[in-house]
Structure formats: structure tokens, C-alpha cells
C-alpha distance (Angstrom), angle and dihedral (degrees) to the residues before:
residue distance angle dihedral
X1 . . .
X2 3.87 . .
X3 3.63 115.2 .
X4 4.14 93.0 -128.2
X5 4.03 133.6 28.1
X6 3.50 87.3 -111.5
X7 3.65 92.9 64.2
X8 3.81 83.6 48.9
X9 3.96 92.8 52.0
X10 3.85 97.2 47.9
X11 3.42 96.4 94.3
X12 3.82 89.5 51.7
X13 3.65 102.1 56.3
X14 4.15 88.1 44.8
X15 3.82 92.9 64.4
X16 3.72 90.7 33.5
X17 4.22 82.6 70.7
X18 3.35 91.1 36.8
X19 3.62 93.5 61.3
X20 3.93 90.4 41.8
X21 3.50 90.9 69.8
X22 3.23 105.3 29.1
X23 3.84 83.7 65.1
X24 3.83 111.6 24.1
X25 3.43 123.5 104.9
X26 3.75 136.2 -140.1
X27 3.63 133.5 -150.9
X28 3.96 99.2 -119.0
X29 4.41 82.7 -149.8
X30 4.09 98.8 48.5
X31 3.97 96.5 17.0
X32 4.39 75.1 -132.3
X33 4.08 116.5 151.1
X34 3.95 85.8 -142.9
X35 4.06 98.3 110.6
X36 3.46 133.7 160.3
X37 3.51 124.3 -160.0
X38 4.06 120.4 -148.0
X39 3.32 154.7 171.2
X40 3.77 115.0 -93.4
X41 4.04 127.2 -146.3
X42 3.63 88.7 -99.9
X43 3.57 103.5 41.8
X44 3.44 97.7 -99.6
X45 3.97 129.2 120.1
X46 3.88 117.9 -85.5
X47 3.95 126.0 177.6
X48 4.04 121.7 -146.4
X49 3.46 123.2 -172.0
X50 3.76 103.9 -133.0
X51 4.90 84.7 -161.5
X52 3.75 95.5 58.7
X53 4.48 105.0 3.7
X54 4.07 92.0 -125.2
X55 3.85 97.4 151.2
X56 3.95 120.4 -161.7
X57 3.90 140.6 166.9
């Protein structure tokens, strides 16, 4: 048993960064994290970056 809560928590916060990357995405213009996901013309998925406005697919 680990002698504080944060000892207990470790874990936690590991996979929490794990899972941040794992599922972030970056504008491939600004490099930014700020993405919006949308609807495209088609009906297909599109991706706008709402720091610089490069759009992509």
C-alpha cells in the first residue's frame, strides 16, 4: 500500500497522458491542439483549425 494518495494516483495521471496523445490532434499548418471537427459538403469528416483556419479531411 503506498504511503500517500499520490502514490495511489500515479498510475492515473500516467494513462491520463497516454490517452492525450493517443487522441489529440494537431493542425498539420500551426502544429496548434485547437481543432474543430465538422461536417463536410459531402457528409464526410473535415477538421478546421479554429488558431490559424487551415481546413483538411
Amino acid at each position: 500500500m503506498p504511503a500517500s494518495i499520490l502514490g495511489e494516483t500515479d498510475h492515473l495521471l500516467e494513462a491520463a497522458v497516454i490517452r492525450k496523445k493517443a487522441t489529440s490532434l494537431d493542425c498539420p499548418s500551426c502544429g496548434s491542439a485547437h481543432v474543430a471537427q465538422v461536417l463536410g459538403d459531402n457528409g464526410g469528416i473535415s477538421y478546421v483549425c479554429t488558431a490559424c483556419g487551415h481546413s483538411w479531411s
